[in-house]
N, C-alpha and C positions, 0 to 999 in steps of 0.2 A: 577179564574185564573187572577193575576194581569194584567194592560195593562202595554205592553213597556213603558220604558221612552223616554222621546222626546228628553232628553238634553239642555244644556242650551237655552233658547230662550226669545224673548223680550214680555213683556207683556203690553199694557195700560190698569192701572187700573184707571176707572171713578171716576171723582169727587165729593165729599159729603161735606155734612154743619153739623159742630162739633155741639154738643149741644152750645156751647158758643157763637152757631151762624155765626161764620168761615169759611169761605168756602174752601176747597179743590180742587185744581185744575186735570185736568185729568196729571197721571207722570208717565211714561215707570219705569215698574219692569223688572228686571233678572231672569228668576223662572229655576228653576234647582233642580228636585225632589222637597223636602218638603221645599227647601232654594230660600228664596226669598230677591231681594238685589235691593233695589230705587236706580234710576241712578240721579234723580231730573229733569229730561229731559221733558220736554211735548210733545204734538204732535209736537208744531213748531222748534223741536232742534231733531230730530232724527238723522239727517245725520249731516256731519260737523265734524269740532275738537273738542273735549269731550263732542261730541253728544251721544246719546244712545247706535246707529251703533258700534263708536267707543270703550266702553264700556264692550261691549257682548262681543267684540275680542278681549280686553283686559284682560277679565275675564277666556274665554275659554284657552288665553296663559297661563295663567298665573296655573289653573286648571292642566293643561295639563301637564307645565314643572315642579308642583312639585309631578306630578304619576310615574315621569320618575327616577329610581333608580339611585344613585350616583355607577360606579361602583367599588370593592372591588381592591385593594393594587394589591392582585392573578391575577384579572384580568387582570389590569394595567400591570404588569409584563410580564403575558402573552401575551398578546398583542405584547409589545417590543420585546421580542423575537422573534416574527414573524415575524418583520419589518426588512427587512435588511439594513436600513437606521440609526438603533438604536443600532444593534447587533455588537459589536469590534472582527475582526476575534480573536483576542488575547484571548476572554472568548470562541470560536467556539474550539481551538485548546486546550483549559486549559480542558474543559469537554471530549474532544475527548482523550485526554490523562488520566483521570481520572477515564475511563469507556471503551469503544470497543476495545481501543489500548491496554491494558492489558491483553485482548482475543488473540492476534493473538500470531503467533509460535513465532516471535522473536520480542517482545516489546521493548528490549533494542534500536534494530534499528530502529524502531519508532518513541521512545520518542529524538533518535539523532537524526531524522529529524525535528521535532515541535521545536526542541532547535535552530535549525538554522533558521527555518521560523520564530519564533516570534520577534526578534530581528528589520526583514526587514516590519513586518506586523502591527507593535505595532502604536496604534494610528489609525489604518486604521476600517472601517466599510465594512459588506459582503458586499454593495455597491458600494463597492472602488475595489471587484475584479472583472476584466475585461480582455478582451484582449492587449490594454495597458499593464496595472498594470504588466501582467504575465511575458508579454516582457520583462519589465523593470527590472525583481528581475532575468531572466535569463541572460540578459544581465550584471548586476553587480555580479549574481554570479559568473559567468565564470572567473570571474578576482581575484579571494579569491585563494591561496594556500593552496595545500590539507594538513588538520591537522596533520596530521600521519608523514610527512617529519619536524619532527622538528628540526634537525641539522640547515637547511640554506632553511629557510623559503623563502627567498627572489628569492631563485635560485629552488623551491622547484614545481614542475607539478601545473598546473590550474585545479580547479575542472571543470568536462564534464559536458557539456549539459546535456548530460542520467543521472546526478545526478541530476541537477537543476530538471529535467522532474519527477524525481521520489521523490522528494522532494513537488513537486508541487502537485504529484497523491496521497499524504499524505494532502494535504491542501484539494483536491478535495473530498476524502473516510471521514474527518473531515467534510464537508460541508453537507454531505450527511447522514452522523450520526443524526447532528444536527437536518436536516429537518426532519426527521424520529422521532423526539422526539416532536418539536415543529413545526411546519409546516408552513414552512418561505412562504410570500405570491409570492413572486419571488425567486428562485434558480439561484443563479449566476454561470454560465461554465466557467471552469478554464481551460483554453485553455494553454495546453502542446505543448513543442516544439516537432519537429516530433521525430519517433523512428526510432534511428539508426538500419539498419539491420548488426544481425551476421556475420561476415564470413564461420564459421562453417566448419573450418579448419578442417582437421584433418592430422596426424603424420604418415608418412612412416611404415613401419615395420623397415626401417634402421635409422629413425632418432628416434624412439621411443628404438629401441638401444642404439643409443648415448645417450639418455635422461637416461637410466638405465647406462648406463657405467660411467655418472657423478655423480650419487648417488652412485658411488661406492668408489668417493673422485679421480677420474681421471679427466684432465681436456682438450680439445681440443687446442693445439697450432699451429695454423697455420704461423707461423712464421717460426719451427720447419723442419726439414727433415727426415723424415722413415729411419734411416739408413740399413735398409734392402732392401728395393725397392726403396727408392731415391726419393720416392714421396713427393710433400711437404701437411707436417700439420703430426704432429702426437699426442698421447695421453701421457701425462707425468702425475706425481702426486707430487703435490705441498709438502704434506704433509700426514704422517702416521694416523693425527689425522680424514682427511675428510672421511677418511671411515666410522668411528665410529660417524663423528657429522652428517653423512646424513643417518643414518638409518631406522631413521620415513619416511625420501623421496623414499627409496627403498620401504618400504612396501604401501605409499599411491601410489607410481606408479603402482606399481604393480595388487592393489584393485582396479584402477581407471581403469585400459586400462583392466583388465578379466569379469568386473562387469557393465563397464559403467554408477558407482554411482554419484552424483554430491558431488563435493568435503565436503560439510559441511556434508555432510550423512558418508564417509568414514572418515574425524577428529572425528569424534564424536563418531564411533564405540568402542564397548564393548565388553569383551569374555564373561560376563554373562549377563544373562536377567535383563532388567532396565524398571522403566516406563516411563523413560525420556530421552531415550538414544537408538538409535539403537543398533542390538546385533548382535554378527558373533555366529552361533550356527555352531561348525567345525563337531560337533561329527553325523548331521544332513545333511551338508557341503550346506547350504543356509546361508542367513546373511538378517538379517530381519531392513529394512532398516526405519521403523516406530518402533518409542515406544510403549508399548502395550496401553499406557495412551494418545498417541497422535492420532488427529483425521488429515485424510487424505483430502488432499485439491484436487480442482476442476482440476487445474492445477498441476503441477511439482509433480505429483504422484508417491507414495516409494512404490513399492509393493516387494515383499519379492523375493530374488534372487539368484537364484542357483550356486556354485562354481564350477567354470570349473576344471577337472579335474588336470592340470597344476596349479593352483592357488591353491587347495584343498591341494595339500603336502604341499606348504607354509604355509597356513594355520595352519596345524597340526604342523609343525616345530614351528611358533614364538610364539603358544598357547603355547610349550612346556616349550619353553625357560622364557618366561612371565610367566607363573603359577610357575616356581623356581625362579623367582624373586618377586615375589608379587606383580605385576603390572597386572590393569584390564582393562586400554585403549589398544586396539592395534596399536594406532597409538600414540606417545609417544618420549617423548626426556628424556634421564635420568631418567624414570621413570615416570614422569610428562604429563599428557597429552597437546597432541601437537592441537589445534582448528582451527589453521591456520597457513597454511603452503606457503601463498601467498609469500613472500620476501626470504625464504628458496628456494623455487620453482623456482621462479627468478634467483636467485644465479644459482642453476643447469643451467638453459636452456643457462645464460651465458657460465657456463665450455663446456658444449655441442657444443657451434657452431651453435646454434638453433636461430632461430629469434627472439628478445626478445620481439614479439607481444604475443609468448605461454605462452597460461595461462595455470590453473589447469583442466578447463572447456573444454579447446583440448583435454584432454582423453576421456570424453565424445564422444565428437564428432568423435575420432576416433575410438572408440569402435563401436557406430552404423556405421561406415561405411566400418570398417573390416565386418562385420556380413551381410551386403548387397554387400558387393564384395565376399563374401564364399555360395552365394543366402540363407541365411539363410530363411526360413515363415518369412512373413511379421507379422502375427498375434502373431509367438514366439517371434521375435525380438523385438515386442511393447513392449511386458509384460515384457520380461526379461530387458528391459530399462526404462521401467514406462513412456512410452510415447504411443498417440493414434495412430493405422497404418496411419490414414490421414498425421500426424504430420509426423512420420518414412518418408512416401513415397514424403511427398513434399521436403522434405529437406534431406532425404540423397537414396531416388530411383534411384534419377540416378548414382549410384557406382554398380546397379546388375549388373551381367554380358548379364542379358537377357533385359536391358532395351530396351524397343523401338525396341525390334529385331523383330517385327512384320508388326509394319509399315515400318520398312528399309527394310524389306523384300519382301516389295509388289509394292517396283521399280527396282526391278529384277535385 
């Protein structure tokens, strides 16, 4: 069995006389395995500057730093992208967009988000995101004019905070891709501004009349007087044609306040089966609020939804009407499928008299809380909403009629 080796170490080899008669003085060697290396050193120059001492430690650096691998391009690279001192959130958000953001249900809105962050980010490193930083891009966003008013830009709504903030939660879900691929050594928190809470409104039985009576191209004049009763405000109608242009708003009201769908689930409905499209199946009278191809998320769950018996003849009416015209959206203007109905919507709640805070999202809201003032199960109400009973019971419990009637009842 071989012995270990020692490693480099100093040796004095003894003096000799050449045949020539020369003599050889004693001189520190370097011996290192079978390599042997004269430093010319004797015993009286061991220590010191370019003494022997010095030499061996010379020899051993020197040894040492060329075992040590240069490392490869791959790594180098690698490396940098771990660093968030090296990494430009602008390549953070170009890959995020290239890869995860094309997985989710609506990439479009997305990739609108990344287009507005990169503008305010460009130049910048994950380094550079901080509490500051986030302040600062919410504070100037606030003061941008919402795209969409392009008439008089100048006179035109401020984007919200809750935009900024979810614009932000798109920089944050980007940050979080990234580490997951390469494994940043620090993760910077993208600190959002707070979340505004809902109101979580909901609509009368009587105003949700008015709301259908202006889908019907009537409009509330309170100017006016009832010449019948002498009250003042009455309904007049502008024109023959608003019957006819709000009749996609009749039927999403309609589907909104029996079903309690959120409104991109009811624009996007189908009379026939799609894989990418919610479908009303009337002859079944549910309306299947997922596409067969689409997968079901953790939150804002579509589960498939029963048609109230009230809704069910309409149903069967505009299926009718639609299948003699060759139209397969049911919610629809001229034919054409209608996606959003926000500004149409609008326009109603104006004729109505309504507060022009209602959105499309109030019929939600007052779907579940019809259904908790009629003490519908708590457990049917979820399902039939796609929401969980914790959810149901924090935010609309208290419209039962039985709330709390337990504890008010036990101070007599």
């Amino acid at each position: 069995m071989p012995r270990p080796s020692k490693g480099p170490r100093l040796y004095l080899r003894k003096g000799r006389r050449r045949p020539d008669g020369v003599t050889i003085p004693d001189v520190y060697c370097i011996r290192d395995g079978t390599v042997e290396i004269g430093t010319g050193c004797g015993p009286d120059r061991r220590e010191g500057p370019g003494g022997a001492d010095e030499q061996l430690a010379l020899y051993i650096l020197q040894k040492n730093a060329s075992a040590v691998e240069q490392p490869t391009d791959r790594e180098v690279e690698r490396r940098r992208k771990s660093d968030p001192d090296q990494v430009y959130v602008a390549e953070v958000l170009a890959e995020y967009a290239a890869g995860p953001a094309t997985r989710l249900s609506n990439p479009a809105k997305e990739a609108s988000f990344i287009a507005t962050l990169l503008p305010r980010w460009e130049g910048k490193v994950l380094s550079d995101v901080r509490r500051s930083s986030t302040e600062a891009y919410v504070a100037t966003r606030i003061l941008d004019p919402i795209k969409s008013y392009t008439k008089d830009p100048a006179n035109a709504p401020r984007v919200s905070d809750q935009t900024a903030r979810r614009e932000l939660e798109c920089l944050s879900t980007a940050i979080g891709k990234w580490h997951e691929e390469h494994h940043l050594r620090v993760v910077p928190k993208v600190v959002l501004p707070s979340k505004s809470e809902s109101p979580r409104d909901a609509l009368s039985r009587r105003e949700a009349a008015r709301l259908l009576w202006a889908s019907m191209g009537w409009r509330w004049d309170e100017t006016a007087t009832n010449p019948r009763t002498g009250a003042p405000g009455r309904w007049v109608r502008p024109s023959t044609n608003a019957r006819t242009n709000r009749m996609h708003l009749r039927r999403f009201i309609l589907i909104s306040l029996y079903t309690g769908s959120r409104s991109g689930v009811t624009a996007a409905a189908l009379w026939e089966e799609s894989p990418a499209h919610p479908w009303a199946n009337v002859d079944a009278g549910v309306m299947y609020r997922r596409a067969r191809g689409q997968r079901d998320k953790r939150t804002k769950r579509r589960p498939v939804v029963k048609f109230p018996k009230r809704l069910q003849a309409h149903m069967e009416r505009w299926r009718r009407l639609d299948e003699k015209a060759g139209v397969t959206a049911v919610i629809h203007f001229g034919g054409e499928p209608v996606l959003r109905v926000k500004k149409s919507f609008a326009s109603c709640v104006s004729d109505a008299g309504l507060d022009k805070g209602v959105s499309p999202h109030y019929l939600r809201h007052t779907c579940a809380t019809w259904l908790m003032e009629r003490n519908v199960d708590t457990w049917d109400a979820a399902g039939f909403l796609g929401m969980s009973p914790t959810t149901l019971l924090k935010h609309y419990g208290h419209h039962r009629p039985d709330y709390q009637n337990d504890v008010a009842d036990k101070f007599g």
